[in-house]
PLY file of the C-alpha trace (Angstrom):
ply
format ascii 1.0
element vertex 396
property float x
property float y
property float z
element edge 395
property int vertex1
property int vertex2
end_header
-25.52 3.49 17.08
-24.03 4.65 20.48
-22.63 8.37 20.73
-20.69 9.63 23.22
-22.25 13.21 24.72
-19.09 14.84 22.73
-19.48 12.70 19.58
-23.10 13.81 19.60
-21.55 17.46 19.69
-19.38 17.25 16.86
-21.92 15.36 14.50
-24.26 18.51 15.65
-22.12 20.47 14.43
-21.22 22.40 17.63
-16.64 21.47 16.51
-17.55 23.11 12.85
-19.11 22.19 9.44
-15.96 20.11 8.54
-15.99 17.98 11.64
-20.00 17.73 11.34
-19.50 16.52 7.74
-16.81 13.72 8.56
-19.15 12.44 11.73
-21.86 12.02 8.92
-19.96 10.21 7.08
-18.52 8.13 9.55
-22.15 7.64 11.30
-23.25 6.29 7.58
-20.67 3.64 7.12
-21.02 2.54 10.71
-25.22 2.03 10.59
-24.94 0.12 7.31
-21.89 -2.55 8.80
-23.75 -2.31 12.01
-21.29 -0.60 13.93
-22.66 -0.59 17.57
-20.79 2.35 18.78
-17.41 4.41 17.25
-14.16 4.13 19.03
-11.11 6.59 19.14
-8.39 5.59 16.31
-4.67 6.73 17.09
-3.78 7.38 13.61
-4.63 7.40 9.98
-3.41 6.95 6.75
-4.98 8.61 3.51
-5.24 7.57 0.11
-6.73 8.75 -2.87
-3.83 11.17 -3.61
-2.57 10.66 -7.07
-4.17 13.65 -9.09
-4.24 10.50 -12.12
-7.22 8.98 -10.13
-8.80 12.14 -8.08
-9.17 14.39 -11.26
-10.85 18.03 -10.73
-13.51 16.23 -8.89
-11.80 14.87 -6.54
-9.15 17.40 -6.51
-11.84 19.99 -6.14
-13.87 17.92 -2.94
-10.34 17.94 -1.21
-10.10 22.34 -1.56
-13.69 22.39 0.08
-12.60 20.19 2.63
-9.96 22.14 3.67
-11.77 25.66 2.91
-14.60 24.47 5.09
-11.87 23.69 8.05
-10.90 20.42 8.02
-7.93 20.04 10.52
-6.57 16.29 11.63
-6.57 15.85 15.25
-5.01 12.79 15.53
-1.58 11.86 13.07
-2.51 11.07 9.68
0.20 10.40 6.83
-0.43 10.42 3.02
-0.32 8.10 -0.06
1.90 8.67 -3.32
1.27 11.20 -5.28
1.01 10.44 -9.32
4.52 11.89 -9.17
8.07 12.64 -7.59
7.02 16.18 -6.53
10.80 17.93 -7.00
11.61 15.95 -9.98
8.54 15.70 -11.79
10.07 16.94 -15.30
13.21 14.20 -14.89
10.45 11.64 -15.35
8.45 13.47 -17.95
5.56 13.90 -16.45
3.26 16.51 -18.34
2.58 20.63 -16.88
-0.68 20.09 -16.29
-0.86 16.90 -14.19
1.87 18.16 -12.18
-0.28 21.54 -11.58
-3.35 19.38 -10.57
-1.16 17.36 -8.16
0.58 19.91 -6.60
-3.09 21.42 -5.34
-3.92 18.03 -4.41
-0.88 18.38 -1.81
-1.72 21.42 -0.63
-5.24 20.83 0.53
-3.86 17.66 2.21
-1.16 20.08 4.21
-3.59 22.44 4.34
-5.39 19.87 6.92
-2.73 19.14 8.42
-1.91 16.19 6.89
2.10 14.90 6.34
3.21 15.00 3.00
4.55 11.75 3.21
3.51 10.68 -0.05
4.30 6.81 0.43
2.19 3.41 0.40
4.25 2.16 3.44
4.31 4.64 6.24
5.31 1.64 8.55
8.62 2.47 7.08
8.74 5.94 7.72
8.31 5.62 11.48
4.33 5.56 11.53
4.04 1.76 13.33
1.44 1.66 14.95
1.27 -1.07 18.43
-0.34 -4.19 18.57
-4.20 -4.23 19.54
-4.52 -0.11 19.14
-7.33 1.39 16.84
-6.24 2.57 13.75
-7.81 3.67 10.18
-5.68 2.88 7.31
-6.12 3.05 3.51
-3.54 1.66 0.94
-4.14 -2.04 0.74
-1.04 -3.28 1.27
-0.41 -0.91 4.56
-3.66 -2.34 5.68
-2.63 -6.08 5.38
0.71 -4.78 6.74
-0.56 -3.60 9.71
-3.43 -6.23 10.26
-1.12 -8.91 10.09
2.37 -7.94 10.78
1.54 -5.72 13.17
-1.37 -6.79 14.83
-3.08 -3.10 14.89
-6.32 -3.08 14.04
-8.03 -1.83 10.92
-10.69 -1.84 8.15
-10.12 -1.62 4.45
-10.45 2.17 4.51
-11.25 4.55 1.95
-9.51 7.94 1.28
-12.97 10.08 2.31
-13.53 7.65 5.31
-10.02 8.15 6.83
-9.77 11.58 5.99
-13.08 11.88 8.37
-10.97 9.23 11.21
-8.14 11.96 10.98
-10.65 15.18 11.12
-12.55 13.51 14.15
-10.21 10.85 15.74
-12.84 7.78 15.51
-14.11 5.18 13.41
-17.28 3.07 13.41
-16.55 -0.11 15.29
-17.07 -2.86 12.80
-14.93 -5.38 10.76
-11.64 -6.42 11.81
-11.67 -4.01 14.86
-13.54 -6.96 16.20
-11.80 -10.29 17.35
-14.36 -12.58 16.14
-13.86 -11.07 12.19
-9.95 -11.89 12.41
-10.03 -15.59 13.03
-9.12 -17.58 10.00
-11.45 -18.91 7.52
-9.12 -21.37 5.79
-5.46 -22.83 6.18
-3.09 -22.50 3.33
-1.02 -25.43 3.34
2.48 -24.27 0.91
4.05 -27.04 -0.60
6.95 -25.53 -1.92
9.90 -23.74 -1.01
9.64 -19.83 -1.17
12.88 -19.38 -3.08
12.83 -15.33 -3.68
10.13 -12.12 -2.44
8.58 -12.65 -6.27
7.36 -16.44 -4.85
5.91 -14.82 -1.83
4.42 -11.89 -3.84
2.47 -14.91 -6.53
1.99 -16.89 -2.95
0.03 -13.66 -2.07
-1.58 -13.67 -5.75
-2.82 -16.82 -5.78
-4.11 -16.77 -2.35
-5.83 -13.41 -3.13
-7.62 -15.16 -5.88
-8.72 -18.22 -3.81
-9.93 -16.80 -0.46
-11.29 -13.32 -2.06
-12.07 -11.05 0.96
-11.54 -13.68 4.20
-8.67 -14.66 6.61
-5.94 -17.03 5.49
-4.06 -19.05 7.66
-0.55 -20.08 6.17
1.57 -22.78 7.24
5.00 -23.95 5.75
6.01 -20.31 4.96
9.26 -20.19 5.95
10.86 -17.62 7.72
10.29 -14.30 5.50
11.58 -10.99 6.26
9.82 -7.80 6.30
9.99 -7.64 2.59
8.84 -10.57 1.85
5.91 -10.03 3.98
5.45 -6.60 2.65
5.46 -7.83 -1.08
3.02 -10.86 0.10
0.32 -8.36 2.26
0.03 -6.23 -1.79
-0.90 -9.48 -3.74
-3.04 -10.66 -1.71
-5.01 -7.29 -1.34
-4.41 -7.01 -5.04
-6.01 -10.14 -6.67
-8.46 -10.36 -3.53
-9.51 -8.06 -1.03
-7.62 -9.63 2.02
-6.71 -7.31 4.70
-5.27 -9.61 7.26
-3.45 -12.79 6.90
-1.78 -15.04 9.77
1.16 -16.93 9.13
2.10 -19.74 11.46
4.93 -19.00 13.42
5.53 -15.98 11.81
2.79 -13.06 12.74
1.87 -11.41 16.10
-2.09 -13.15 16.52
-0.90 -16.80 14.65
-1.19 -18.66 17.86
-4.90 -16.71 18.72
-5.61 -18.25 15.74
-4.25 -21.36 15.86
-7.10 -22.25 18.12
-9.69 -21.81 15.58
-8.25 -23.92 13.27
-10.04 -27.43 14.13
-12.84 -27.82 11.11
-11.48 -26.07 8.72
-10.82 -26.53 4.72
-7.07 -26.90 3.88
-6.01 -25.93 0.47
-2.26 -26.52 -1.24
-0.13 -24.38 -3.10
2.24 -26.22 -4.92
4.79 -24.63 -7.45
3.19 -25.11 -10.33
-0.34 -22.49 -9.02
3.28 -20.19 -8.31
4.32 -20.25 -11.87
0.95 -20.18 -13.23
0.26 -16.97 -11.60
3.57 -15.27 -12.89
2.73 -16.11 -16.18
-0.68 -15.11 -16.43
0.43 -11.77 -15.89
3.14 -11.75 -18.44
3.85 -11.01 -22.20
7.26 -10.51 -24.22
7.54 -6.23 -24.09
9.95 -5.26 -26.70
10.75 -1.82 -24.22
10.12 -2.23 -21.01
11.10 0.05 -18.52
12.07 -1.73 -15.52
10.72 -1.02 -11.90
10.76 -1.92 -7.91
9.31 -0.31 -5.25
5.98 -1.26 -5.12
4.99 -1.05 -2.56
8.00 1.25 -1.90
11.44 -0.22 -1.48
12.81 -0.49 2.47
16.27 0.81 2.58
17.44 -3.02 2.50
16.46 -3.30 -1.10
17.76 0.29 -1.70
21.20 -1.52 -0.47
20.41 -4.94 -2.70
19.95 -3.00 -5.74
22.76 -1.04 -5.19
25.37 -3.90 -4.76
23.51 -5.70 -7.59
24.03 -2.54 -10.23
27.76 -1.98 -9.59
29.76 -1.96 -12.64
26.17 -2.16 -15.16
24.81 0.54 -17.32
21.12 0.63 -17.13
20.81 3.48 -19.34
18.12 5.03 -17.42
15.80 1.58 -17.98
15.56 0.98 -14.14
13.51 3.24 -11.95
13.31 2.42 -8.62
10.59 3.82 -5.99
10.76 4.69 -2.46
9.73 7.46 0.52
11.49 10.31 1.22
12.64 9.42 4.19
13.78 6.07 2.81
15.69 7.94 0.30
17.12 10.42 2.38
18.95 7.62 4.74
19.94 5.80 1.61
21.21 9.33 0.21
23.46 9.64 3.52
24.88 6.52 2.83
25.80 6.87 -0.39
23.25 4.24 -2.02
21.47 6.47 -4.36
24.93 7.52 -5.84
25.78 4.12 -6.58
22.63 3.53 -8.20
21.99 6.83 -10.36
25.59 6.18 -11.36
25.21 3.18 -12.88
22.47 4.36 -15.06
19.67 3.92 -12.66
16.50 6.42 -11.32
15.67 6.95 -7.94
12.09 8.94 -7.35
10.27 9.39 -4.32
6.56 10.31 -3.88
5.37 8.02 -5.89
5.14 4.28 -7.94
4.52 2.38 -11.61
1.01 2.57 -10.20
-0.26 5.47 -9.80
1.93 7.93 -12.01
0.56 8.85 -15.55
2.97 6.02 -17.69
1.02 6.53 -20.70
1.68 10.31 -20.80
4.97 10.08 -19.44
5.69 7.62 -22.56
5.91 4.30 -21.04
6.03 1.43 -23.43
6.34 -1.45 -21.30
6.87 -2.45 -17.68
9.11 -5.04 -16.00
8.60 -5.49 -12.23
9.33 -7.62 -9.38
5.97 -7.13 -7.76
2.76 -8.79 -8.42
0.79 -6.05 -7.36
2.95 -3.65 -9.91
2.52 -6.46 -12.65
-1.48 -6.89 -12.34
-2.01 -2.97 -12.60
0.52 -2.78 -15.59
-1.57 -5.25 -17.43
-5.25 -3.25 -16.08
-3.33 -0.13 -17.58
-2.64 -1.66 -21.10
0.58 -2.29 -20.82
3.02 -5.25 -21.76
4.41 -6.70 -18.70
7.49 -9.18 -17.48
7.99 -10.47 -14.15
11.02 -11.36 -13.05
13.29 -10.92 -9.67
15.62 -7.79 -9.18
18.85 -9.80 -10.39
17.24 -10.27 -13.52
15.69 -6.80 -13.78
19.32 -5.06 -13.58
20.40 -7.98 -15.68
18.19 -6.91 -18.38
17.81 -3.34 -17.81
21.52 -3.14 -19.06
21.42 -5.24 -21.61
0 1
1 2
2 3
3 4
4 5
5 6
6 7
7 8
8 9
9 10
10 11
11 12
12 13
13 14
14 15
15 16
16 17
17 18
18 19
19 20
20 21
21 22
22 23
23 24
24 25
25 26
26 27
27 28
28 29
29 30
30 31
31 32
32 33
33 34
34 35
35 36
36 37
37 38
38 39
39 40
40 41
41 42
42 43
43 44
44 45
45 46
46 47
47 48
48 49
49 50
50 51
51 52
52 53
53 54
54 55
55 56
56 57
57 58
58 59
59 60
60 61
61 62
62 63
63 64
64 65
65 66
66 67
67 68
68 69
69 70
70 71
71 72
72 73
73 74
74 75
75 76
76 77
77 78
78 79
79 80
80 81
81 82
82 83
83 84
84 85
85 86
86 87
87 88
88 89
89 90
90 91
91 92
92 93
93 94
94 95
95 96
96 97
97 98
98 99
99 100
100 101
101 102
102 103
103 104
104 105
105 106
106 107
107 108
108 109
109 110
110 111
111 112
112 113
113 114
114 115
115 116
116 117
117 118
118 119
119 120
120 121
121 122
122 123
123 124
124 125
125 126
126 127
127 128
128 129
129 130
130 131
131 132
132 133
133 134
134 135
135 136
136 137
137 138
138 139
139 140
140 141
141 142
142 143
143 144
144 145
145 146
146 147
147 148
148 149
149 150
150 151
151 152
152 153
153 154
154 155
155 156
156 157
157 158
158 159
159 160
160 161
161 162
162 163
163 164
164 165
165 166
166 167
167 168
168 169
169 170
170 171
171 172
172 173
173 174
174 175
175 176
176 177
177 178
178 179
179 180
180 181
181 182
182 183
183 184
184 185
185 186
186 187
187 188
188 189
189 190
190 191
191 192
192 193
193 194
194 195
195 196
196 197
197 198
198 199
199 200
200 201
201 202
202 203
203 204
204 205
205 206
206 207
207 208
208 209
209 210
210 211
211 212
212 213
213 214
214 215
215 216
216 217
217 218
218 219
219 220
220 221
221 222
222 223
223 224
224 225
225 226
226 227
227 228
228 229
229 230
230 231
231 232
232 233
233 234
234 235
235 236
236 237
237 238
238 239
239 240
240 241
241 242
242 243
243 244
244 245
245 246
246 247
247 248
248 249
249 250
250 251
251 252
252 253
253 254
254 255
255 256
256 257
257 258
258 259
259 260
260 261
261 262
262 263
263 264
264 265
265 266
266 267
267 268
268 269
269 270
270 271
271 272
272 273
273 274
274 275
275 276
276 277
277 278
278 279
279 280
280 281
281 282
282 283
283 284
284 285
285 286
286 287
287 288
288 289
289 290
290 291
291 292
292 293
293 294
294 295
295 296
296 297
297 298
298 299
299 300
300 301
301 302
302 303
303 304
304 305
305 306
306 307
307 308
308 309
309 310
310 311
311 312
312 313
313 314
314 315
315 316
316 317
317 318
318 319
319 320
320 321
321 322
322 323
323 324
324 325
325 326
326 327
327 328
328 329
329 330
330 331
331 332
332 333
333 334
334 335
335 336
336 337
337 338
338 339
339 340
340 341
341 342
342 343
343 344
344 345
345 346
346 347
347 348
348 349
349 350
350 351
351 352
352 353
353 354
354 355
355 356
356 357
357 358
358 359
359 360
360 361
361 362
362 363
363 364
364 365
365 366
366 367
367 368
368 369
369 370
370 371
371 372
372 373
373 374
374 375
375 376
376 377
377 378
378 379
379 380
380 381
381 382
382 383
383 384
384 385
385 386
386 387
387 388
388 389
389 390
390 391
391 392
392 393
393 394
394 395
C-alpha cells in the first residue's frame, strides 16, 4: 500500500502512540481489501456506544484509547447510547448500566468526539456533500449517506472509524470506488408503497434477496426522506446493503442507469410485502409501543403529535429521537403535546440498543422493520404496525 511521507510518520509513530495505533489498524484493513493507497475522509461517525454491547471490555479499550491520547482531527459524531443520559431512571434503566455508560461517554468526549448520541447525524446537521470521503458506522447512516447522499463510504466499524477520526484517512477500497457502486440487480416494485412501514418491508425483503450488493429500484414512487431513511435500515438490517439507487429518486440513479443493460430483474409484489411483516410478528399481550428507529425527524415528531391529541397512552408509547431533534420539537411545543397525552419522549438512544429486558420490557410494537427484526433477535414478542395504529393501540 501507498503512504504519503506524513502517513508514513504517523504510522511510525512520530504524531503519538494513539495515532500510531489507529494507522495500524487502518493499514490492516486496507492490505487485506487491497486498498492501493488511503485517502483523507472529512468526517466520521462512531458506533459501538451502547455500554449493553461494549461491556467492560469494550468500555475499558475506549479509556486506553483516550489515556493513550487519542484526539479526532477531523469531525466525528457518536451513536446512541443504551440510554437517555438525563433521564435514565424515567425509563428504568438499572445503576449500574447507567454507571458503565456514562464512562463510555466520557472517553468518547474525552477524544473529542460529539456526544451526539444518535443513529442519524444527517439530521443533526452532519450531511456530508456528494462525492466527498467519508467513514461512517451505523448501518442505516451508511445506506443514508451512500445513497441519498451520494458521499462515499464503507460499512465501518466502531474501532475502524474511531482510527478515520484519530488520523483523518481511510484505506481506499469498497464503495469509495466507482466501479463497486454500480448496480448488481434491478428491483422491479409492483405495488404501490402505501405507508414508510411498505418501504421499510420493501427494504426487508430486498435485504434478504440481494445480501451485501447494489440494488437498483424502479417503480418506487416518490418517497420522502423518511421513507428513504426507514428503507436504507431494512435493507442493512436483513442484508448488508450499504448503497441502494432508486430510479429517479437518488443523486448517482442516472450513473447507474447506464449499467443496467444485462442485468437480472426481480419483482416485488405485495404479497413478498406482507410476508415479510408477518414473519416478524406474534400476538404480545403487553407491548410497549415504539418509533424512532432509526430516530424520528422532527416531521414525525409533528405526525405523532397531531395523531395523539385527545388519546391517553398511559405511558405505552415511547418515542426516540436526537437531541437536537428534540430540542426544536421542544421549542415548538411538540413534546408537550405528546408527553401530555400519555406519551415518552427520550433522546440518546432506541428499542435497540437500550437494556429492555432489565428495564422490564414485555413486548414491543414498532413501525420499523429494523426495530421489529432486533425485537424478535432479543426474545421478545413483536407487532408491526404503522404509527396510526400504534397510538391507536397504545391507548387502548
Amino acid at each position: 500500500m501507498y503512504l504519503t511521507r506524513k502517513q508514513e510518520h504517523m504510522l511510525d509513530g512520530e504524531e503519538g502512540l494513539a495515532v500510531r495505533k489507529s494507522m495500524e489498524l487502518l493499514v490492516a484493513l486496507g492490505n487485506v481489501f487491497g486498498a492501493e493507497k488511503l485517502v483523507p475522509v472529512e468526517s466520521a461517525h462512531i458506533s459501538g456506544v451502547s455500554y449493553k454491547n461494549l461491556g467492560d471490555a469494550g468500555t475499558e479499550w475506549l479509556e486506553e484509547q483516550a489515556a493513550m491520547g487519542a484526539k479526532c482531527r477531523i469531525r466525528a459524531t457518536l451513536n446512541p447510547a443504551g440510554m437517555d443520559m438525563e433521564k435514565w431512571r424515567e425509563m428504568n434503566v438499572p445503576e449500574e448500566f447507567a454507571i458503565g455508560q456514562k464512562r463510555v461517554i466520557k472517553a468518547f468526549i474525552d477524544m473529542g468526539v460529539e456526544p451526539t448520541c444518535t443513529c442519524t447525524p444527517y439530521l443533526i446537521g452532519h450531511v456530508p456533500r456528494r462525492g466527498t470521503q467519508v467513514a461512517w458506522a451505523e448501518s442505516n447512516a451508511v445506506c443514508f449517506v451512500n445513497s441519498v447522499l451520494g458521499a462515499r463510504t464503507n460499512r465501518e466499524s466502531g474501532p475502524t472509524t474511531l482510527a478515520s477520526a484519530v488520523t483523518g484517512v481511510a484505506a481506499y477500497y469498497g464503495y469509495r470506488l466507482n466501479e463497486n457502486r454500480k448496480p448488481a440487480k434491478i428491483i422491479d416494485i409492483r405495488t404501490p408503497l402505501e405507508s414508510r412501514l411498505d418501504y421499510s418491508a420493501l427494504g426487508y425483503v430486498t435485504g434478504k434477496l440481494m445480501k451485501s450488493s447494489v440494488p437498483y429500484f424502479r417503480n418506487m414512487g416518490k418517497p420522502d426522506m423518511e421513507s428513504m431513511k426507514t428503507l436504507g435500515a431494512a435493507c442493512a438490517t436483513s442484508g448488508g446493503i450499504a448503497l441502494w439507487h432508486g430510479e429517479g429518486v437518488t443523486p448517482e440513479a442516472e450513473w447507474a442507469s447506464q449499467y443496467l443493460e444485462g442485468l437480472e430483474t426481480i419483482t416485488v409484489e405485495r404479497k413478498e410485502l406482507e410476508e415479510a411483516k408477518a414473519g416478524l410478528m406474534s400476538d404480545p399481550d403487553n407491548p410497549t409501543y415504539c418509533i424512532g428507529c432509526p430516530h424520528c425527524s422532527i416531521k414525525e415528531l409533528e405526525e405523532t403529535a397531531n395523531l395523539v391529541k385527545g388519546k391517553n397512552l398511559k405511558g405505552r408509547l415511547w418515542v426516540f429521537t436526537s437531541r437536537k431533534v428534540y430540542d426544536d420539537a421542544e421549542k415548538g411545543g411538540l413534546i408537550k403535546i405528546i408527553e401530555d397525552a400519555g406519551g415518552k419522549v427520550y433522546r440518546d438512544t432506541c428499542m435497540v440498543v437500550a437494556p429492555l429486558h432489565e428495564m422490564g420490557w414485555q413486548g414491543v410494537g414498532t413501525n420499523s422493520m429494523k426495530g421489529g427484526h432486533y425485537s424478535v433477535a432479543h426474545g421478545f414478542p413483536t407487532k408491526l404496525a404503522t404509527v396510526d395504529k400504534l397510538v391507536e393501540e397504545a391507548s387502548k
